[in-house]
PAZAPA-4460 file (N, C-alpha, C; in steps of 0.05 Angstrom, whole numbers, plus 32768, in hexadecimal, padded with zeros to 4 digits):
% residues 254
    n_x    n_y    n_z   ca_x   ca_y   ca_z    c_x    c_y    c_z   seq   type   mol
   7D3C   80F3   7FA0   7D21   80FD   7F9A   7D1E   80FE   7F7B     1      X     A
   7D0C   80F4   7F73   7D09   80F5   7F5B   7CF0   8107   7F4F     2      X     A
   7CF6   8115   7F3A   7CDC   8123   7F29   7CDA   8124   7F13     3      X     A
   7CCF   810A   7F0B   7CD7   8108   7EEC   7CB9   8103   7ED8     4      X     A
   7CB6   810C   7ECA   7C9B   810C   7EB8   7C9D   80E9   7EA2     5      X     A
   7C8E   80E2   7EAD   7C94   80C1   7EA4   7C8C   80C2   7E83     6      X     A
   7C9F   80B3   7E74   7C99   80B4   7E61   7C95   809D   7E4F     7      X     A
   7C89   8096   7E38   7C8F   8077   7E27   7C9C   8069   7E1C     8      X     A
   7CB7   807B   7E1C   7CD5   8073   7E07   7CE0   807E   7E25     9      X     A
   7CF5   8075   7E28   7D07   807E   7E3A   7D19   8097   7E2A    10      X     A
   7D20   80A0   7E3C   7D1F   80C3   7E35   7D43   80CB   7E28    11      X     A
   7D3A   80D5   7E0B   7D5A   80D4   7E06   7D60   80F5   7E0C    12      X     A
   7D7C   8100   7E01   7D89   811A   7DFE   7D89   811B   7E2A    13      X     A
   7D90   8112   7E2D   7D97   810B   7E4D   7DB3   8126   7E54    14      X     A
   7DAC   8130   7E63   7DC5   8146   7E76   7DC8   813D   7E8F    15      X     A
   7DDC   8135   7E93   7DED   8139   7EAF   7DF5   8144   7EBC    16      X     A
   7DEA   8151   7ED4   7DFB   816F   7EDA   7E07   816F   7EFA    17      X     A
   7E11   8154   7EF9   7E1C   8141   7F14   7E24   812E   7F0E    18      X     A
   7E46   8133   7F17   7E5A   811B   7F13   7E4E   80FF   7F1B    19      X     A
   7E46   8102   7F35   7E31   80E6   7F39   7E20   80D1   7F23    20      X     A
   7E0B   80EA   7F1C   7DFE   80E4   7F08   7E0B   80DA   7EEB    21      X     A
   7E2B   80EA   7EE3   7E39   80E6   7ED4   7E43   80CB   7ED0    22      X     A
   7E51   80C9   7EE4   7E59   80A7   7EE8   7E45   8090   7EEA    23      X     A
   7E29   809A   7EF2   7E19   807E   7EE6   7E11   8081   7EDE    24      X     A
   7E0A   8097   7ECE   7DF9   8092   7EB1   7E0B   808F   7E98    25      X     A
   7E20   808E   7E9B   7E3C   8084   7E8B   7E35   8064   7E89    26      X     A
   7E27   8052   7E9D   7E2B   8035   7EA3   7E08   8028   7E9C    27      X     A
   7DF8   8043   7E9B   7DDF   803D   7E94   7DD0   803A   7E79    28      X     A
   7DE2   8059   7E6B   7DD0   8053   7E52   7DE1   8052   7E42    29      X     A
   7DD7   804D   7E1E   7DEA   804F   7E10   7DF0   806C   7E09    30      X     A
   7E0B   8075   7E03   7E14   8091   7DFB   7E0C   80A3   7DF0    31      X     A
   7DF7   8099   7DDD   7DEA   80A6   7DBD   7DD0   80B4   7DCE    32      X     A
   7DD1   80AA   7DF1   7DB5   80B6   7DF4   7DC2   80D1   7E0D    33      X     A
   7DD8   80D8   7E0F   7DDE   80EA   7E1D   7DE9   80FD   7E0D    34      X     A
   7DDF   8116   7E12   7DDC   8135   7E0D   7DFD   8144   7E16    35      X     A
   7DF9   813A   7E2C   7E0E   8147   7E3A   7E1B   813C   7E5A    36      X     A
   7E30   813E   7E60   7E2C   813D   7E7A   7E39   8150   7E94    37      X     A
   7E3C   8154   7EA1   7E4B   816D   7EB4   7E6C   816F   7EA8    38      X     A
   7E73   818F   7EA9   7E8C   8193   7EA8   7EAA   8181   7EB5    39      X     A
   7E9B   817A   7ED0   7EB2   8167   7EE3   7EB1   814E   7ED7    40      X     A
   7E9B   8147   7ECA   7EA2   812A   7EBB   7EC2   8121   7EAF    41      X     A
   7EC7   8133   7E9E   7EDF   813C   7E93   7EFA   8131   7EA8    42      X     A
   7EF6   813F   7EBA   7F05   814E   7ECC   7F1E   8138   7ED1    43      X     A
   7F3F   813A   7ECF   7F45   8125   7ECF   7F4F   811A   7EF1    44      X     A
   7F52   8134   7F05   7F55   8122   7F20   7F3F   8120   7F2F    45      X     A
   7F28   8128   7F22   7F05   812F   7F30   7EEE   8111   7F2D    46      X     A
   7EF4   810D   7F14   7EE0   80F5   7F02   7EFA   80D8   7F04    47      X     A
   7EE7   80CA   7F0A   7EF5   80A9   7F04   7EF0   80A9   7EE5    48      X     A
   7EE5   80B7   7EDB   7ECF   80AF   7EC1   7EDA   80CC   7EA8    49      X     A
   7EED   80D0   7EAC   7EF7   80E8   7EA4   7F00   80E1   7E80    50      X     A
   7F08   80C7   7E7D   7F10   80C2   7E64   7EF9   80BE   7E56    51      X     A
   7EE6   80B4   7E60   7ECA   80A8   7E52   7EBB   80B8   7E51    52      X     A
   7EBC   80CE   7E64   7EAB   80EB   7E65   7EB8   8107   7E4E    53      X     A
   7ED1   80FF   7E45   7EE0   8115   7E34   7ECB   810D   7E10    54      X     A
   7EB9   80F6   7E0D   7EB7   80F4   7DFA   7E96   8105   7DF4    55      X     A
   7E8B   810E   7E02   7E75   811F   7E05   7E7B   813A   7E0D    56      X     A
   7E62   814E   7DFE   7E5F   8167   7E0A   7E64   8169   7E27    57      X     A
   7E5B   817D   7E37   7E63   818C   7E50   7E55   81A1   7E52    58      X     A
   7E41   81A1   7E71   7E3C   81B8   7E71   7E40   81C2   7E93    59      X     A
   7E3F   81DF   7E96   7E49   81DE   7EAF   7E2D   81E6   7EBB    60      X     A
   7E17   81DD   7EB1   7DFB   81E1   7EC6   7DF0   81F9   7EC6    61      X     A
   7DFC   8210   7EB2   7DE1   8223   7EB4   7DC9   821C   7E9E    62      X     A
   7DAB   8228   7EA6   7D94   8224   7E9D   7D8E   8223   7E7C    63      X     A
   7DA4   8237   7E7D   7D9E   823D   7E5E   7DAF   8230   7E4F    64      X     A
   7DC6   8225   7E54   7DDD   8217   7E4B   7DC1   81F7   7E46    65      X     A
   7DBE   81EE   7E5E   7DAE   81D8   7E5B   7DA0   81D4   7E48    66      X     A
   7D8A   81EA   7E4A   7D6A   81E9   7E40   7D73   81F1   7E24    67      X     A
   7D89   81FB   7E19   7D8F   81F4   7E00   7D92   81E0   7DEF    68      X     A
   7D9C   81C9   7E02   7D9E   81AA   7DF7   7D91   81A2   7DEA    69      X     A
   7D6F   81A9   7DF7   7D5A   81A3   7DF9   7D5B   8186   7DFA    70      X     A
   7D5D   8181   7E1D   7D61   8163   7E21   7D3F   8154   7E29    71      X     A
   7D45   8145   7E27   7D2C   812A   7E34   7D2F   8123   7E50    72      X     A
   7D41   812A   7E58   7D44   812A   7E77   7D5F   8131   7E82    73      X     A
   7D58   8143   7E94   7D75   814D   7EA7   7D74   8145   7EBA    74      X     A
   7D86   8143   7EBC   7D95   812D   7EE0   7DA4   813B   7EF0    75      X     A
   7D99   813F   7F0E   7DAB   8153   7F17   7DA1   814A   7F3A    76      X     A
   7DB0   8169   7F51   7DBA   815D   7F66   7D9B   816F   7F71    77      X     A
   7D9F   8178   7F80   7D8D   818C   7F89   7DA0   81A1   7F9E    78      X     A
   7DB8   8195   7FAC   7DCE   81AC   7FB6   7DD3   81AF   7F9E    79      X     A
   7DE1   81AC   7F85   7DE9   81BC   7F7A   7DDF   81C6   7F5F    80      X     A
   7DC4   81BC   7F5C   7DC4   81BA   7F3F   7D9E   81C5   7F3F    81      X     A
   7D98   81C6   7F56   7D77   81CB   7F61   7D67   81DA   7F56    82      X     A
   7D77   81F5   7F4B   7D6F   820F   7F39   7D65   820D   7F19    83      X     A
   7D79   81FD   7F0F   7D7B   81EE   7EF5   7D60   81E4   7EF4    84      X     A
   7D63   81C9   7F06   7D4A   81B8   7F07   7D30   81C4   7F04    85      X     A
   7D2F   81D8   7F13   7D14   81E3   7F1C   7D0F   81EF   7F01    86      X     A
   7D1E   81FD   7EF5   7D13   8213   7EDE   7D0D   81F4   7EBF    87      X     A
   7D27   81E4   7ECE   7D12   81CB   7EAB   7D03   81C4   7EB3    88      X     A
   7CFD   81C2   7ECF   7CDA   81A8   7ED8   7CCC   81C2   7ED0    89      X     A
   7CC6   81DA   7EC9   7CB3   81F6   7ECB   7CB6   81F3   7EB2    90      X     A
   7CCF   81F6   7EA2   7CBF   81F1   7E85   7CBB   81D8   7E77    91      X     A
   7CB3   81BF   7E89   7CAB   81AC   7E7F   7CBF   818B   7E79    92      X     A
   7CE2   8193   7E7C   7CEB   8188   7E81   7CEB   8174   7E90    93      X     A
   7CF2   8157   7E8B   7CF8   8144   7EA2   7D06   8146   7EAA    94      X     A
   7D0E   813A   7EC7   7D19   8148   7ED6   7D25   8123   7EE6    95      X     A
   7D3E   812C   7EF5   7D47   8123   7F08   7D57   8123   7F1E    96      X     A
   7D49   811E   7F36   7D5D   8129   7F4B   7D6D   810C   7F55    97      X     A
   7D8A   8110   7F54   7D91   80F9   7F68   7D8F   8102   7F7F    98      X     A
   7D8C   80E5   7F99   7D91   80F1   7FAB   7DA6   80E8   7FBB    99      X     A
   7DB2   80FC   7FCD   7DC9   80F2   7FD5   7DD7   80E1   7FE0   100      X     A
   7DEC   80CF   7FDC   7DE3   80BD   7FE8   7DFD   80AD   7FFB   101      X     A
   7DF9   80A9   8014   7E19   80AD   8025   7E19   808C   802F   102      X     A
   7E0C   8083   8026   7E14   805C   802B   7E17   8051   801D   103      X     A
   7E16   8031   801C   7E0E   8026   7FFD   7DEE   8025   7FFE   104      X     A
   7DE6   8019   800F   7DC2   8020   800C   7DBE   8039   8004   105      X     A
   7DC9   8052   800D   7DBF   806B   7FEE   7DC1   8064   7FDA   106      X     A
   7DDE   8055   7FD7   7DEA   8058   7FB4   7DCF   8047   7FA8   107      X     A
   7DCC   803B   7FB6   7DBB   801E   7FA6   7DA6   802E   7FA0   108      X     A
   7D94   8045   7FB9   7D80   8041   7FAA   7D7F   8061   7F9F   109      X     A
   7D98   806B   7F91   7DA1   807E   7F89   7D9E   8070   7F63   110      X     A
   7DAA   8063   7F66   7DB2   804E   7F4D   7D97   8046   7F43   111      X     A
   7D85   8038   7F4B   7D6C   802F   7F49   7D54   8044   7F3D   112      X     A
   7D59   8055   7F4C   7D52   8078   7F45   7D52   8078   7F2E   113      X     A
   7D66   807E   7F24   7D76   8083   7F07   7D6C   807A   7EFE   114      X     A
   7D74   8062   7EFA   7D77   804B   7EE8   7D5A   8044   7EE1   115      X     A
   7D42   8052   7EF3   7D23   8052   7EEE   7D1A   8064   7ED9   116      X     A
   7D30   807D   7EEA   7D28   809A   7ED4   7D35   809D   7EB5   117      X     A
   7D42   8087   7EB0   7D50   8088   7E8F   7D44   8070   7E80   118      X     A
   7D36   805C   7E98   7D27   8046   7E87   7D3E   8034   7E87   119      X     A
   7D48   8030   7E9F   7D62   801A   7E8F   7D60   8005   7EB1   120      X     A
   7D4D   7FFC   7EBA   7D4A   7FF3   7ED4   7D59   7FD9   7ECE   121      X     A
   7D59   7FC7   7EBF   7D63   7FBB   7EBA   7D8A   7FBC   7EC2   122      X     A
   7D95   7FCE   7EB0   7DB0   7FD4   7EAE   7DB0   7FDF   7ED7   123      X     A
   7D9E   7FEB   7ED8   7DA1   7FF3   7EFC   7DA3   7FDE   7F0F   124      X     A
   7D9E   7FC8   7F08   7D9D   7FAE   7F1F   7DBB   7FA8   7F12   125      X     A
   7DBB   7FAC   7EF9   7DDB   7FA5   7EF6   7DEF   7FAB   7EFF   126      X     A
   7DEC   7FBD   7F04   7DFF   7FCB   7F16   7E00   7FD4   7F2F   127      X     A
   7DEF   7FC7   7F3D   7DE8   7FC2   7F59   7DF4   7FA2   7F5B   128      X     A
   7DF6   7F94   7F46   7E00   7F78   7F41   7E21   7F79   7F48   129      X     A
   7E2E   7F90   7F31   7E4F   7F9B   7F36   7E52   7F9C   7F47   130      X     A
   7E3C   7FAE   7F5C   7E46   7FBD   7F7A   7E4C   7FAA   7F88   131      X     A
   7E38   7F98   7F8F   7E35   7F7D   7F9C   7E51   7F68   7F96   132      X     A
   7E5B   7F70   7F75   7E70   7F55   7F77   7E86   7F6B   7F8B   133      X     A
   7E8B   7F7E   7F79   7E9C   7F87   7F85   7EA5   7F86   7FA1   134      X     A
   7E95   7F90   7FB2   7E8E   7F8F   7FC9   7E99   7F70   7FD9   135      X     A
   7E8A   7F5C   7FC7   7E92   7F42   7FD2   7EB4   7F3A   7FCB   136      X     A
   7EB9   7F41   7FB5   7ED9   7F42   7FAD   7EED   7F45   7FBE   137      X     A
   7EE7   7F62   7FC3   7EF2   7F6F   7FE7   7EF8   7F65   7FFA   138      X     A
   7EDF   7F51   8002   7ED7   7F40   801B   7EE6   7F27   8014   139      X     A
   7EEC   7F23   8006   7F00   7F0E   8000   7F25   7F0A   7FF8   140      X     A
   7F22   7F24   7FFB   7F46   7F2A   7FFC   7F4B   7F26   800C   141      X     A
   7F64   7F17   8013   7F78   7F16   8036   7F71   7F33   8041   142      X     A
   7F73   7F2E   805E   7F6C   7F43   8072   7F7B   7F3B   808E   143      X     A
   7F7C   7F4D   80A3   7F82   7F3F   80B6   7F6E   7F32   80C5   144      X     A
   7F6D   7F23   80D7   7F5D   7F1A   80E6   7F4D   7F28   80F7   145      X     A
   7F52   7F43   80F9   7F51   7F59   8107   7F44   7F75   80FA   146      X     A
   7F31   7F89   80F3   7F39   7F9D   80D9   7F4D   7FBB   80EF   147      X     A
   7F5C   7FBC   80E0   7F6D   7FD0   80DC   7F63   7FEB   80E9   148      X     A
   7F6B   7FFA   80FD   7F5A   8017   8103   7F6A   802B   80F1   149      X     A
   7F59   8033   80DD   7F60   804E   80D2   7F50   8069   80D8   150      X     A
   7F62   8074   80C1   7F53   8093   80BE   7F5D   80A7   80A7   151      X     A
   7F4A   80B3   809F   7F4F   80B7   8082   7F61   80D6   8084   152      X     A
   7F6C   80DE   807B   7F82   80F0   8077   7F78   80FE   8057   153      X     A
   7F61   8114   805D   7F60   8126   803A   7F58   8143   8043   154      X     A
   7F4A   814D   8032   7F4B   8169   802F   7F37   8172   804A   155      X     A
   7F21   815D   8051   7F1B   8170   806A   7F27   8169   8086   156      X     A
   7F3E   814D   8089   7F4A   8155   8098   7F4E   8137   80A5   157      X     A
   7F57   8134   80BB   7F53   811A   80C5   7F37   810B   80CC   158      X     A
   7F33   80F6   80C7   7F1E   80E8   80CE   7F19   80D3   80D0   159      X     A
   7EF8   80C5   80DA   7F04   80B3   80DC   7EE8   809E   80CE   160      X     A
   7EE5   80B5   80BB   7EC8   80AC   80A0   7EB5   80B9   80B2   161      X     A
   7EAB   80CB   809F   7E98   80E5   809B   7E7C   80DB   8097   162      X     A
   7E75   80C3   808B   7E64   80BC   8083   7E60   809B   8086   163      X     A
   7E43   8094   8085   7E49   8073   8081   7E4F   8065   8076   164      X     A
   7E53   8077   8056   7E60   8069   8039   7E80   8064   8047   165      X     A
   7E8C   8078   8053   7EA7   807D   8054   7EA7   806A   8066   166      X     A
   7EA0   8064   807C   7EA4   8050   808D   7EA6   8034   807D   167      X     A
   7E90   8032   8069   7E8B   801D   805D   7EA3   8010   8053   168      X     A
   7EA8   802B   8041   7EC6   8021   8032   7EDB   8017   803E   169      X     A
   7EDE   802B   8059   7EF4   8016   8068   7EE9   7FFD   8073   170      X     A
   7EDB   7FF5   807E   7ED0   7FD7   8082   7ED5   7FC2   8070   171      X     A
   7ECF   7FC9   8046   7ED7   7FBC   8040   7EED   7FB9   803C   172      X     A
   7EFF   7FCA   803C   7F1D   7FCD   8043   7F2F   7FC0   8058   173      X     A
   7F1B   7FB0   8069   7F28   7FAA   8082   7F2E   7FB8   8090   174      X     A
   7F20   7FCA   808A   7F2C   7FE5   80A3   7F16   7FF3   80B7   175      X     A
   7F1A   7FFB   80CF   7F07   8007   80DE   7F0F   8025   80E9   176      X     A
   7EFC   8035   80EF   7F09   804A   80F9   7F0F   804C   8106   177      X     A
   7F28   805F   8110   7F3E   805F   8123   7F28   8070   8142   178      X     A
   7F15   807A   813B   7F0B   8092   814A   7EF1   809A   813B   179      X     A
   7EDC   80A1   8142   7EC8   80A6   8137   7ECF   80D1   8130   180      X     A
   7EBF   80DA   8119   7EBE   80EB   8118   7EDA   8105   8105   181      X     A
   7EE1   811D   810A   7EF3   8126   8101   7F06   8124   8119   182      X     A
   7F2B   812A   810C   7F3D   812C   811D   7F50   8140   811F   183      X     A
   7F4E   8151   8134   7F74   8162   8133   7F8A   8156   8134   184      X     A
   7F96   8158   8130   7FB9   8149   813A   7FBB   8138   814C   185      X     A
   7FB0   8147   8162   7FB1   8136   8186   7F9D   8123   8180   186      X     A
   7F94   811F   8178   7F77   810F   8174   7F7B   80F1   8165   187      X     A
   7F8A   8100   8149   7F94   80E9   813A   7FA7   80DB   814A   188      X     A
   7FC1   80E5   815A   7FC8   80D8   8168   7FC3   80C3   8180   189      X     A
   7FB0   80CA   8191   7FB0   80C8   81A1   7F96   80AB   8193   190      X     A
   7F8D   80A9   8182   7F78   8097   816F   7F8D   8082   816D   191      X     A
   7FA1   8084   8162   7FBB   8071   815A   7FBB   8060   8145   192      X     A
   7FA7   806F   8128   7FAE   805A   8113   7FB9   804C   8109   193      X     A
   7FBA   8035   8101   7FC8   801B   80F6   7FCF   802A   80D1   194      X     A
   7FB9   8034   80D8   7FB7   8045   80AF   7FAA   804F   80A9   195      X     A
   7FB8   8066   8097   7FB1   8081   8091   7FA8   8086   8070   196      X     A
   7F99   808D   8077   7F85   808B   8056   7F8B   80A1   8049   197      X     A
   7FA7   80AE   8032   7FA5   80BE   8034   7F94   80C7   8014   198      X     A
   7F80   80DA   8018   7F76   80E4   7FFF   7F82   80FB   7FF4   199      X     A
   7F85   80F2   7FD4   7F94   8103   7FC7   7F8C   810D   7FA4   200      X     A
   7F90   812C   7FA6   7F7C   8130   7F9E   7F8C   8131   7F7F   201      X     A
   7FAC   813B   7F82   7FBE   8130   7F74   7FDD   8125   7F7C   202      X     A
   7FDC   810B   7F79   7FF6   80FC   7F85   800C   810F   7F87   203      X     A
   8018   811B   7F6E   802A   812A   7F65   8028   8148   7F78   204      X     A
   8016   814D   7F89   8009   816C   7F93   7FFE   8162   7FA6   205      X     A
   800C   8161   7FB8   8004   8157   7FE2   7FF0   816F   7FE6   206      X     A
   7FE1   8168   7FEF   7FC9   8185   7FFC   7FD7   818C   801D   207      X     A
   7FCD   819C   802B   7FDE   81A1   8043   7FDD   8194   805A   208      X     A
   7FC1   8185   805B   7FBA   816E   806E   7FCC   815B   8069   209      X     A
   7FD7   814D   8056   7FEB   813C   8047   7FFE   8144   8051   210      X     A
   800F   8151   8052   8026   8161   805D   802E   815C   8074   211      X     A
   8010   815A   8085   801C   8158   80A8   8019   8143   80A5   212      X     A
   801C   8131   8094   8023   8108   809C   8041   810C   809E   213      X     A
   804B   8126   809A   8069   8127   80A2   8067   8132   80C5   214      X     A
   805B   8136   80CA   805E   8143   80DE   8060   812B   80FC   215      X     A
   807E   813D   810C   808C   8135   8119   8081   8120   8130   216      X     A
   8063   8120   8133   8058   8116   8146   804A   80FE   8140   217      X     A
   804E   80F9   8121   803C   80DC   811C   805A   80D1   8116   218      X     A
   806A   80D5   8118   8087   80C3   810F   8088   80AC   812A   219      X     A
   807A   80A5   8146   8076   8093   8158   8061   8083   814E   220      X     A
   804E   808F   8139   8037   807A   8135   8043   806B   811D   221      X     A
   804A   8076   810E   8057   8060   80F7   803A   805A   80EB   222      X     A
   8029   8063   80DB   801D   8057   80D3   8015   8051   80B4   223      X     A
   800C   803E   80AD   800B   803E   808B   8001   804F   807D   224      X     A
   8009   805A   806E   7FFD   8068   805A   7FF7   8060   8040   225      X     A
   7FD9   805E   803C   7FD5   8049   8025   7FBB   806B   8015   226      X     A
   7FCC   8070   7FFB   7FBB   8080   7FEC   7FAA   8080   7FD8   227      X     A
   7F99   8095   7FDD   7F7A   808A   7FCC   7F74   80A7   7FBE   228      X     A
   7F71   809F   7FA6   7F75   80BC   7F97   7F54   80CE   7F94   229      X     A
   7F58   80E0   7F98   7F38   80EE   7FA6   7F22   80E1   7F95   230      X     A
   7F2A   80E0   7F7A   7F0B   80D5   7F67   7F05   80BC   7F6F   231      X     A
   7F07   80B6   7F7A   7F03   8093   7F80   7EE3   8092   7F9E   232      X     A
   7EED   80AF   7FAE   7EE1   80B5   7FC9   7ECC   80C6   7FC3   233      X     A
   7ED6   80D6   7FA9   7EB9   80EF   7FAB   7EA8   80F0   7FA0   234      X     A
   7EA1   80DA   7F92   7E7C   80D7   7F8F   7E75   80B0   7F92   235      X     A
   7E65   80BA   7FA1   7E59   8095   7FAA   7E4A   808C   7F91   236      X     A
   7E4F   807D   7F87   7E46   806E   7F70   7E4B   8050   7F6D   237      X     A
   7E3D   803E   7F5C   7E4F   801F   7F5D   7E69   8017   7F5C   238      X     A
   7E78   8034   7F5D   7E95   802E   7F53   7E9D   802F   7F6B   239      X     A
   7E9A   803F   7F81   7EA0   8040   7FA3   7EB3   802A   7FA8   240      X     A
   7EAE   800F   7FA4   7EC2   7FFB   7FAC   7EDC   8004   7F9F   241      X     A
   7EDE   800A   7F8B   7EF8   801B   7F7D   7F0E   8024   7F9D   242      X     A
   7F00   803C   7FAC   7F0E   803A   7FC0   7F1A   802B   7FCB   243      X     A
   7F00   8021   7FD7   7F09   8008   7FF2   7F26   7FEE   7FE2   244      X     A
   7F1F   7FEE   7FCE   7F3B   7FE0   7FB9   7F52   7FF0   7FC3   245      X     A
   7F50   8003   7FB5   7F6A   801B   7FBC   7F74   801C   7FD4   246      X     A
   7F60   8018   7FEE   7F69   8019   8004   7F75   8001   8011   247      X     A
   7F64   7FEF   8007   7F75   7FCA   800D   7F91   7FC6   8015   248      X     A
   7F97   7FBA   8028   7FBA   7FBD   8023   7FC9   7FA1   800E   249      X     A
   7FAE   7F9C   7FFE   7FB8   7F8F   7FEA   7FBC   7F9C   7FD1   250      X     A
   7FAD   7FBB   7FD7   7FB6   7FCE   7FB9   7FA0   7FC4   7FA3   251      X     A
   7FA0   7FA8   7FA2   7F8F   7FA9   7F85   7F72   7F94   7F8B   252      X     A
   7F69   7F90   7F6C   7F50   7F7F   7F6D   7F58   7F63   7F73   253      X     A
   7F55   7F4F   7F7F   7F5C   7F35   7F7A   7F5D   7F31   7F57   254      X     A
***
């Protein structure tokens, strides 16, 4: 959803106050026109974008932290950032909401959004251009003749993609879900994945879901474990193919 007060120059001193937003407006405009962008930008197991994001301010989204900037437009979610928004669109601020977006048809017209509200529509097809190679890149790695039944193994638990982005990614992955929906133990078993997606939030620091890939009852399934480090999964953006790479059982880009 967008609410933005249109303007004649595309709008500089720009705030980010969503990793989302962070990571493509990193690919949209040039640097000299961003203010700030969210604290998790930074973040180094949270953000893909964490080294490129350490070179700007930070703010963690309250009103007054913002409206100090005194930006030209804030960019934000409406779950988490909706309060913010409302008090800059009231005093006059432009404003922007992404909206959420759980496919690639969100991302796209998530991206497009943006890329309207900073004046950079141009750079926005561009990177609807990336998504697209990417995407096709994927589709052209060896695969089997067959795709693969998985299921992803992270913090909320077994599954078998939450969403249609997540499905997506395994598809380009050559992979399908093992089972529709979430899994207990008996469940994952009884599904019988070929491969196990595990997300991690730090390689070095197994979360507890991680743990039971030791456990005594999947030692008959034998199944692959191919890991995908959480920033790659937790915000849908042009970079999303990032995963589905990670998950490949070729490991990398052609």
């Amino acid at each position: 959803m967008a609410s933005l007060a249109q303007a004649a120059e595309p709008p500089q001193r720009i705030v980010s106050l969503n990793l989302v937003s962070d990571i493509v407006l990193l690919d949209l405009v040039e640097p000299g026109r961003i203010a700030a962008l969210s604290h998790v930008a930074a973040h180094p197991h949270l953000s893909l974008v964490h080294e490129r994001a350490s070179d700007f301010p930070s703010v963690r989204g309250g009103a007054e932290e913002v409206l100090a900037l005194r930006p030209g437009l804030v960019i934000g979610a409406r779950w988490g950032q909706g309060p913010v928004l409302d008090m800059a669109r009231r005093l006059g601020v432009p404003t922007f909401e992404i909206p959420l977006a759980d496919s690639y048809a969100g991302i796209r017209e998530m991206i497009l959004g943006l890329a309207g509200a900073v004046g950079e529509p141009g750079r926005g097809r561009d990177l609807l251009a990336r998504l697209d190679a990417a995407r096709a890149r994927l589709h052209a790695l060896p695969a089997h003749s067959t795709p693969s039944p998985a299921a992803y193994c992270g913090p909320s638990g077994f599954t078998g993609g939450d969403s249609p982005l997540a499905r997506e990614q395994l598809g380009d992955a050559a992979l399908i879900p093992a089972r529709a929906g979430r899994m207990d133990l008996e469940a994952l078993v009884l599904a019988r994945p070929d491969v196990l997606v595990s997300v991690a939030y730090r390689p070095d620091h197994p979360s507890l879901i991680q743990l039971l890939l030791r456990h005594p009852a999947l030692r008959g399934l034998e199944p692959e474990v191919r890991t995908v480090p959480l920033h790659l999964l937790l915000n849908a953006t042009h970079r999303s193919p990032e995963a589905s790479a990670a998950m490949h059982a070729s490991g990398a880009w052609p």
